[in-house]
MIKOLRO-935968 format. One record per residue: x, y, z of N, C-alpha, C in turn. Coordinates in nm, 2 decimals. Layout:
<kolzas>
     nu     nv     nw    cau    cav    caw     cu     cv     cw
      X      Y      Z      X      Y      Z      X      Y      Z
...
</kolzas>
This chain:
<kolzas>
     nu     nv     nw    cau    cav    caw     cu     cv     cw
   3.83   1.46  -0.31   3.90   1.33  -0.29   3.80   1.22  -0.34
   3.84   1.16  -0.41   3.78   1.05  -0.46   3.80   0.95  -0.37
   3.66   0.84  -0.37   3.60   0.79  -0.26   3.66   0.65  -0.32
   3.68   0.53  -0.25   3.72   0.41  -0.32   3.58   0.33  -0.35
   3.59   0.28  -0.45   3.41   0.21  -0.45   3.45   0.08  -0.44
   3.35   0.00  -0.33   3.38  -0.13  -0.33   3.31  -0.20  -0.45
   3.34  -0.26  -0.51   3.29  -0.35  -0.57   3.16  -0.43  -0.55
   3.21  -0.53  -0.48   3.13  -0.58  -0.35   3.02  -0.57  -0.33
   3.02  -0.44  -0.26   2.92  -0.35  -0.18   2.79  -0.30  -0.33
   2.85  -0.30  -0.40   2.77  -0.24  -0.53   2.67  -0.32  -0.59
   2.73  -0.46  -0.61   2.65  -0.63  -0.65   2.57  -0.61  -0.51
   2.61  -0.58  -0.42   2.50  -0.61  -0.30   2.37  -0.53  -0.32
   2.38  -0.39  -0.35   2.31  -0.28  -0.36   2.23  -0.28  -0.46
   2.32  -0.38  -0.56   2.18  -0.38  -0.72   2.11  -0.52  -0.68
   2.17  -0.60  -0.61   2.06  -0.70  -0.58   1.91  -0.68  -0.49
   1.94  -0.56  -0.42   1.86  -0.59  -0.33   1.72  -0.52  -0.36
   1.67  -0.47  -0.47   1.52  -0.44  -0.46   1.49  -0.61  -0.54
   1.56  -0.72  -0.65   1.56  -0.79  -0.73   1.52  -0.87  -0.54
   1.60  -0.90  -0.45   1.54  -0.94  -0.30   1.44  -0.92  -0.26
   1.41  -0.81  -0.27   1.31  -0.79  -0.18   1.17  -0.79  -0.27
   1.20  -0.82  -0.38   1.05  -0.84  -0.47   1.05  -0.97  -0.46
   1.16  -1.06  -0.42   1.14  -1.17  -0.41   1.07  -1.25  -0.29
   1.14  -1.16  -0.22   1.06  -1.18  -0.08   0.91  -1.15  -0.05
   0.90  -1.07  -0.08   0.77  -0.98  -0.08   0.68  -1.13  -0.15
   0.74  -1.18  -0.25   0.66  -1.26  -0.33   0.58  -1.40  -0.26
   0.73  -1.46  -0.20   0.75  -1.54  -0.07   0.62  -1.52   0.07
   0.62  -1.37   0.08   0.51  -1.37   0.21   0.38  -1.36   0.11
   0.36  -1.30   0.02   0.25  -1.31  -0.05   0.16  -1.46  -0.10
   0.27  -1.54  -0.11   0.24  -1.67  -0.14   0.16  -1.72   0.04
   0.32  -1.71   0.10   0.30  -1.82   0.22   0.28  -1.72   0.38
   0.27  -1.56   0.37   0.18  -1.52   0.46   0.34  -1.49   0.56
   0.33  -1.44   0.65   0.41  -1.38   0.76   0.44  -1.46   0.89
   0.34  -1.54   0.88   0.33  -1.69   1.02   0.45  -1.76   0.95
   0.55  -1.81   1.05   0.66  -1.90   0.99   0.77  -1.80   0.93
   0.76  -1.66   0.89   0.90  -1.59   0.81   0.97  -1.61   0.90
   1.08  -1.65   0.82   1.23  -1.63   0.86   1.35  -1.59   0.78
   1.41  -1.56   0.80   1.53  -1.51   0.67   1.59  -1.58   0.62
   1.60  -1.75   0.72   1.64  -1.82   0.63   1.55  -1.92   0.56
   1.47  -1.86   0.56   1.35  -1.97   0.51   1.34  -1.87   0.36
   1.33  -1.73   0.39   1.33  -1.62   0.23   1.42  -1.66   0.15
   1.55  -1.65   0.23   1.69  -1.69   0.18   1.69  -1.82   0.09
   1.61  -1.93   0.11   1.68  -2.09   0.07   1.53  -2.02  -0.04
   1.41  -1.95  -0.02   1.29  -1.95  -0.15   1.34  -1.86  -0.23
   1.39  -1.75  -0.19   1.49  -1.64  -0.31   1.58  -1.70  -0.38
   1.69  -1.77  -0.31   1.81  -1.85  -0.38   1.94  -1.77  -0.34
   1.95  -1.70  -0.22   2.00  -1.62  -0.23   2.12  -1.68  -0.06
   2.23  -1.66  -0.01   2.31  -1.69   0.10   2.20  -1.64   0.19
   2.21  -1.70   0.33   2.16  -1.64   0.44   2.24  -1.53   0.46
   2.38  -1.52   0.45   2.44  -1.38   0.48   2.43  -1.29   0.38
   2.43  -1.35   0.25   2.35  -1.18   0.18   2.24  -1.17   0.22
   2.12  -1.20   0.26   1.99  -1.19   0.31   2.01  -1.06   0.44
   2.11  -1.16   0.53   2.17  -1.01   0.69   2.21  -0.94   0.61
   2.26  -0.90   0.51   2.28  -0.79   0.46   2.26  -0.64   0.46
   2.18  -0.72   0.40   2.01  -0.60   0.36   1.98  -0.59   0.44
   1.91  -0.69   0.52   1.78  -0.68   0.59   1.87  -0.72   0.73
   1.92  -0.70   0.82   1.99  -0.74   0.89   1.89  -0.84   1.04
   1.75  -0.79   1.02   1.68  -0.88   1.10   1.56  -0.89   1.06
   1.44  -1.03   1.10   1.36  -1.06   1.02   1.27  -0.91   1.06
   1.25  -0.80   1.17   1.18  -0.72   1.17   1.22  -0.61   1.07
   1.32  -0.58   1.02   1.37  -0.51   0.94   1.32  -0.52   0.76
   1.34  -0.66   0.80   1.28  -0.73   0.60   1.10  -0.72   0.62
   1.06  -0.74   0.73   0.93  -0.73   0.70   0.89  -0.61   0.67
   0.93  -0.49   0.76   0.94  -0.37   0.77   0.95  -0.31   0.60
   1.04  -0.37   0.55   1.08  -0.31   0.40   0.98  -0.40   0.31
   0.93  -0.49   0.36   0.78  -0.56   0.29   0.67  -0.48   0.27
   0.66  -0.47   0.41   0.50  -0.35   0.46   0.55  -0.26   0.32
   0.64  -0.20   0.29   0.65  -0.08   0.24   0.61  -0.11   0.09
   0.65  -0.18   0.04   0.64  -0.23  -0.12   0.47  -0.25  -0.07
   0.41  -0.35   0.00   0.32  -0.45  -0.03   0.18  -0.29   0.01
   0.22  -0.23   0.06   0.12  -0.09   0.11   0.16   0.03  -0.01
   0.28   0.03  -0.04   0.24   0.10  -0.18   0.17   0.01  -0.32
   0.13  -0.08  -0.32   0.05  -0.14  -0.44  -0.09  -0.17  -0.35
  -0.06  -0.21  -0.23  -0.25  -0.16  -0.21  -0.27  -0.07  -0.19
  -0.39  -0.04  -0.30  -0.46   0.09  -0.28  -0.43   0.19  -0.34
  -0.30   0.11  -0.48  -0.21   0.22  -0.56  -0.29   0.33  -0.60
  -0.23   0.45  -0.51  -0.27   0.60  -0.61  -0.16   0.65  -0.69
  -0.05   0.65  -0.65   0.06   0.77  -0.75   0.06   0.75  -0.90
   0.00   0.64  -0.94   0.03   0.68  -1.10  -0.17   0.67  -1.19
  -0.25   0.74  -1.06  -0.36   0.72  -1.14  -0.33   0.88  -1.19
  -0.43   0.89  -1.33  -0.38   0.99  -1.40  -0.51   1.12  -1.33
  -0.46   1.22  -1.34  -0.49   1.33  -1.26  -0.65   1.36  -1.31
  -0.68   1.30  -1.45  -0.83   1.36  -1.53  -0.89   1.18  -1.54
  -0.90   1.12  -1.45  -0.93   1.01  -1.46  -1.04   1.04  -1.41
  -1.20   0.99  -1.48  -1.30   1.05  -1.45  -1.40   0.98  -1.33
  -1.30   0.88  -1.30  -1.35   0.75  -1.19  -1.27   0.73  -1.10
  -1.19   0.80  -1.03  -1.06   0.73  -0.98  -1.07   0.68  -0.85
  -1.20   0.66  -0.80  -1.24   0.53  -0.69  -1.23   0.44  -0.75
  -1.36   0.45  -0.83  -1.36   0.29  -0.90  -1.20   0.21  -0.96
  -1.12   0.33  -1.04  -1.03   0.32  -1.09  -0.95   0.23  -0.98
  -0.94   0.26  -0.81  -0.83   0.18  -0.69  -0.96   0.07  -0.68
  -1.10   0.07  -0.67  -1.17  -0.04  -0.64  -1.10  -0.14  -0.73
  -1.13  -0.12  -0.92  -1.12  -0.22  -0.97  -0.95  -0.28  -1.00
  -0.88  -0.23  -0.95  -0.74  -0.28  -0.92  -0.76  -0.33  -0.81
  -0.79  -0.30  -0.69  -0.72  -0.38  -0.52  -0.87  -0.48  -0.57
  -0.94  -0.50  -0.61  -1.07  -0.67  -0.61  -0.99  -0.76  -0.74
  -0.89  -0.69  -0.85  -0.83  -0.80  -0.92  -0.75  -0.91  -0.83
  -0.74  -1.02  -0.90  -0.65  -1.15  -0.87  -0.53  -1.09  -0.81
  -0.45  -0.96  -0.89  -0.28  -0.94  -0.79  -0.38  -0.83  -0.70
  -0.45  -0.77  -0.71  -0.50  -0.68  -0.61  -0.53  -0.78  -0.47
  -0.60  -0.83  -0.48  -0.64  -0.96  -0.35  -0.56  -0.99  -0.30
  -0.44  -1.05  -0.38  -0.31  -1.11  -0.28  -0.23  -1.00  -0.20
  -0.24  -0.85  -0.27  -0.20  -0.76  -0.18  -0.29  -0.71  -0.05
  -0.39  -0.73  -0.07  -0.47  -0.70  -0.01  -0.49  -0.81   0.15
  -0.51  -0.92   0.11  -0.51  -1.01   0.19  -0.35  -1.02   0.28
  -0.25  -0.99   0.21  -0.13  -0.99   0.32  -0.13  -0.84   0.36
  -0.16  -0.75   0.32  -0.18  -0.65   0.39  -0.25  -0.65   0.56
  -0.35  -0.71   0.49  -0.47  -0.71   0.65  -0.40  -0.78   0.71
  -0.31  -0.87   0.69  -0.20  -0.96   0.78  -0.11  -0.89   0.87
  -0.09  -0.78   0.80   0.08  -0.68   0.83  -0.01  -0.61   0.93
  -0.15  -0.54   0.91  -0.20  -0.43   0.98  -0.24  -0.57   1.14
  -0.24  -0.66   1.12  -0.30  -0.71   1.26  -0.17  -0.74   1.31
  -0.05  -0.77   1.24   0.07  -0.80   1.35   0.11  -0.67   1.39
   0.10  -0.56   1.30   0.15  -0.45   1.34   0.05  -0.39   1.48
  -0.04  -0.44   1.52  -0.10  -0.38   1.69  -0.03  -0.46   1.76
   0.04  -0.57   1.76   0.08  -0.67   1.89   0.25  -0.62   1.87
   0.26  -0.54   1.95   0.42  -0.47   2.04   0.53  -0.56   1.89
   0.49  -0.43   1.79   0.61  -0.45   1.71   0.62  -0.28   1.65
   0.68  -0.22   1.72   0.70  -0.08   1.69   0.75  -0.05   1.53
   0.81  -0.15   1.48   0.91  -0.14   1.34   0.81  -0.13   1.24
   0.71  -0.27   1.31   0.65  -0.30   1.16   0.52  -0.18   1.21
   0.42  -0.15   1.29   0.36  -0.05   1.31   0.41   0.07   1.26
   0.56   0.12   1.30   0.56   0.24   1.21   0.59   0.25   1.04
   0.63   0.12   1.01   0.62   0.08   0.89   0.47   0.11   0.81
   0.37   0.04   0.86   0.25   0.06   0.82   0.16   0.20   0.88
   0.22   0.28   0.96   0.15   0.36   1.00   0.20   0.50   0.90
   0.32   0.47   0.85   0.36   0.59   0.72   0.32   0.57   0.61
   0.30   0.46   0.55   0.22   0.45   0.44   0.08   0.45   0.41
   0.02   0.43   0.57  -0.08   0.49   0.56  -0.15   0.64   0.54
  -0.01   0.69   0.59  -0.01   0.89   0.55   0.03   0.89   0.44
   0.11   0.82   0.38   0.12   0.87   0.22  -0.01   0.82   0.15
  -0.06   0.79   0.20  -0.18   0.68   0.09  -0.30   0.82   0.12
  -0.28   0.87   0.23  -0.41   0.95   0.25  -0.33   1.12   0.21
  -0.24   1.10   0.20  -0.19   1.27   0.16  -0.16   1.28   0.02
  -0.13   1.15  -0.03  -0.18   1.12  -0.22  -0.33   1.17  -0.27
  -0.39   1.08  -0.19  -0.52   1.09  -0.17  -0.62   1.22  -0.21
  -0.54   1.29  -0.07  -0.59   1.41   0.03  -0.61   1.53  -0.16
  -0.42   1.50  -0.17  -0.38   1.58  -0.29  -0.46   1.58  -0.42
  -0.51   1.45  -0.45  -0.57   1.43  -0.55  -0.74   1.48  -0.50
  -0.76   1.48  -0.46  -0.90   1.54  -0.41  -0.93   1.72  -0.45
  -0.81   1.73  -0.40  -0.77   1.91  -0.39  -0.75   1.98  -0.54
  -0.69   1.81  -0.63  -0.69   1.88  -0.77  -0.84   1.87  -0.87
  -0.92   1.80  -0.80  -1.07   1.80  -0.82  -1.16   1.89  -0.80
  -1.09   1.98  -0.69  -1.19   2.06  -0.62  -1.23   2.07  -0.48
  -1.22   1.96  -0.46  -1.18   1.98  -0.29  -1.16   2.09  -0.19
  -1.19   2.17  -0.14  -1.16   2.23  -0.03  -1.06   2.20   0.05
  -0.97   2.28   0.06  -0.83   2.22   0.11  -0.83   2.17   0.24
  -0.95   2.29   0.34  -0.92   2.24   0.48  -0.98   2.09   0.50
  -1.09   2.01   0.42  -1.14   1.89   0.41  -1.11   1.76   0.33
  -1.04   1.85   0.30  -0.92   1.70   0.14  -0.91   1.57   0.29
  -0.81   1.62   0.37  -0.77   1.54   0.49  -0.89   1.44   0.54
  -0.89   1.49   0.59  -1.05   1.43   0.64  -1.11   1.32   0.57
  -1.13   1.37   0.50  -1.25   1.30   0.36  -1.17   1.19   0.32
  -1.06   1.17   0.27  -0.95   1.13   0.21  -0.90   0.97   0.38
  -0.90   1.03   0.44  -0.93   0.94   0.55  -1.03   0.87   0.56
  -1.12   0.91   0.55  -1.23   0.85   0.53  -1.25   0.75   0.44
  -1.25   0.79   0.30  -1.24   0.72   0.22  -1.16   0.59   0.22
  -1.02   0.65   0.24  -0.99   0.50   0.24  -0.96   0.40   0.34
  -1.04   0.46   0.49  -1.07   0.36   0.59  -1.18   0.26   0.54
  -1.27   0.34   0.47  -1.41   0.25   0.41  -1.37   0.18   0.31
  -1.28   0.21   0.23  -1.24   0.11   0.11  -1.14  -0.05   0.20
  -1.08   0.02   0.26  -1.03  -0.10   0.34  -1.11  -0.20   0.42
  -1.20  -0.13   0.49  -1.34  -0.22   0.57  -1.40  -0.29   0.42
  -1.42  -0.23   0.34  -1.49  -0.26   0.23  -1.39  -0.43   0.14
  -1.29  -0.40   0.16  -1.22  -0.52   0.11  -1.18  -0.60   0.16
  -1.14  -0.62   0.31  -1.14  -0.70   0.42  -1.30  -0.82   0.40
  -1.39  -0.70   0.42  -1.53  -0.76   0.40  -1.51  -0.88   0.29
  -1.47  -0.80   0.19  -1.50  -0.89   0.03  -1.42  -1.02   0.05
  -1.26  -1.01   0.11  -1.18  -1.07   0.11  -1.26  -1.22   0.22
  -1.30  -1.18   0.32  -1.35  -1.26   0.41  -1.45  -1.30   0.38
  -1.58  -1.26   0.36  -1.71  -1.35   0.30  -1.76  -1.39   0.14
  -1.62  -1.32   0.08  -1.66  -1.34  -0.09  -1.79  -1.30  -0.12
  -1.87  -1.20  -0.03  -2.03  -1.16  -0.09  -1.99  -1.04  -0.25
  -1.95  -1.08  -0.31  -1.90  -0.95  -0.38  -2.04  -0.86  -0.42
  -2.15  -0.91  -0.44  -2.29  -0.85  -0.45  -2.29  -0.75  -0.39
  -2.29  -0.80  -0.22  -2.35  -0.71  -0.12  -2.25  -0.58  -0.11
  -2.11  -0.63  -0.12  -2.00  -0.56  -0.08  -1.96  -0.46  -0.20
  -2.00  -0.50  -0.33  -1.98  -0.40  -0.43  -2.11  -0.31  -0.43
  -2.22  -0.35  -0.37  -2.31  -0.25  -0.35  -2.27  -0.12  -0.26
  -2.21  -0.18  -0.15  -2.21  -0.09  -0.02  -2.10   0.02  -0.08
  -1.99  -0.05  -0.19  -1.89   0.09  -0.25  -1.93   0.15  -0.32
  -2.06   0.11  -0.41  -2.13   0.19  -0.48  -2.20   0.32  -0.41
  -2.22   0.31  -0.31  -2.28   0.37  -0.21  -2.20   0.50  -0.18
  -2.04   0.44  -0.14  -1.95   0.54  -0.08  -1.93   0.61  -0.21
  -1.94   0.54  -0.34  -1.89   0.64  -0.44  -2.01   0.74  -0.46
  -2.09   0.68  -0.48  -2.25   0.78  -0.52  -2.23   0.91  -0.41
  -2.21   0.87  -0.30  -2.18   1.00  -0.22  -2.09   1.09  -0.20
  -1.99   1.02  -0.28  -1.85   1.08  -0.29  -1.90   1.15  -0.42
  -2.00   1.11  -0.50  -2.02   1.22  -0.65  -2.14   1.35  -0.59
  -2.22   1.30  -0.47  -2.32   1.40  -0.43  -2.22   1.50  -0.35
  -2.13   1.52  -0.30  -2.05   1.60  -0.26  -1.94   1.67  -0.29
  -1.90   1.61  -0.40  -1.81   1.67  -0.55  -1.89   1.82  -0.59
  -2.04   1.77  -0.63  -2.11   1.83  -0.69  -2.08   1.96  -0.69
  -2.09   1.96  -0.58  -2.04   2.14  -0.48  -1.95   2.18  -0.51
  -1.80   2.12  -0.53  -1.70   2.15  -0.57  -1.67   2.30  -0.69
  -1.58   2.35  -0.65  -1.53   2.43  -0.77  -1.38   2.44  -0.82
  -1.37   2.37  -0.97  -1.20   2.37  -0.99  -1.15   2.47  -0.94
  -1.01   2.43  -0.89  -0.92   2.49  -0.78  -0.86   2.65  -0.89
  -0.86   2.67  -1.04  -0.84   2.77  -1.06  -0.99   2.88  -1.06
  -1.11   2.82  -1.03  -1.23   2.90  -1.00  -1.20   2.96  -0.81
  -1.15   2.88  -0.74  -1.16   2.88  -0.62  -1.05   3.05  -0.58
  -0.90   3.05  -0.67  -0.88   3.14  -0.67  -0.90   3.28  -0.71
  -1.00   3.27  -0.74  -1.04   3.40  -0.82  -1.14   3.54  -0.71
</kolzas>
């Protein structure tokens, strides 16, 4: 049985990532203190009732913010698998000019997300597992040891985050690009050991 297609409903559905990049753009500018939907609504250009639409409450749109604004910090899924740096590779992206502004509303989302907002906390608390099971994964195609990819991978990018909060807040980039130099040097002393994953099967 053929289904009736609203029309309608369809213009709603193709607007809404063209929304929410706009929004996204909106808190990146002017931060999460003050959001409202109709305050997105009149900087998008868009009705306050298409705005409920989508996002039917302002915890919902933020919610679908965290998600965009936590997949570009700290982007792993399209670093290439023989990339022979691929810390440095997420350092020298998240310290660029669009890297910072993600980065800076990020550390925003993770401090509203401890004060009793369950939406936006499990918003940021999932992307923090995909960020570390990308991660974990890409470790494992290096050589990694499976039962420590986890771990390590956690690790790593708790320190890269302390590491850019730091940079973000005191602008020492000296001190602070020393101290990742550090985490990487030891991330290559521990590699060392490593054996590609078709040696490990054998």
């Amino acid at each position: 049985m053929n289904e009736h297609v609203d029309g309608r409903k369809l213009r709603f559905e193709h607007r809404r990532g063209e929304i929410l990049r706009a929004a996204t753009e909106h808190a990146l500018d002017h931060g999460l203190a003050g959001l409202s939907l109709r305050k997105v609504a009149q900087t998008v250009g868009v009705s306050h009732a298409t705005l409920v639409h989508h996002f039917t409450t302002k915890d919902d749109l933020v919610a679908a913010i965290v998600d965009l604004v936590l997949a570009q910090t700290l982007a792993l899924p399209d670093l290439v698998d023989d990339d022979p740096e691929p810390l440095e590779t997420i350092w020298r992206r998240a310290t660029s000019d669009k890297g910072r502004r993600y980065i800076r509303l990020f550390t925003a989302i993770t401090g509203h997300a401890m004060h009793d907002n369950p939406k936006l906390r499990d918003a940021v608390a999932r992307s923090i597992q995909q960020r570390t099971a990308l991660l974990a994964a890409g470790l494992v195609r290096h050589g990694c040891p499976e039962p420590e990819a986890s771990a390590l991978a956690t690790s790593l990018l708790s320190t890269l985050r302390g590491l850019l909060v730091d940079f973000l807040v005191t602008d020492d980039e000296k001190r602070v690009r020393a101290a990742f130099e550090n985490l990487a040097a030891e991330l290559d002393r521990r590699s060392a050991g490593w054996q590609p994953p078709a040696q490990q099967r054998v």
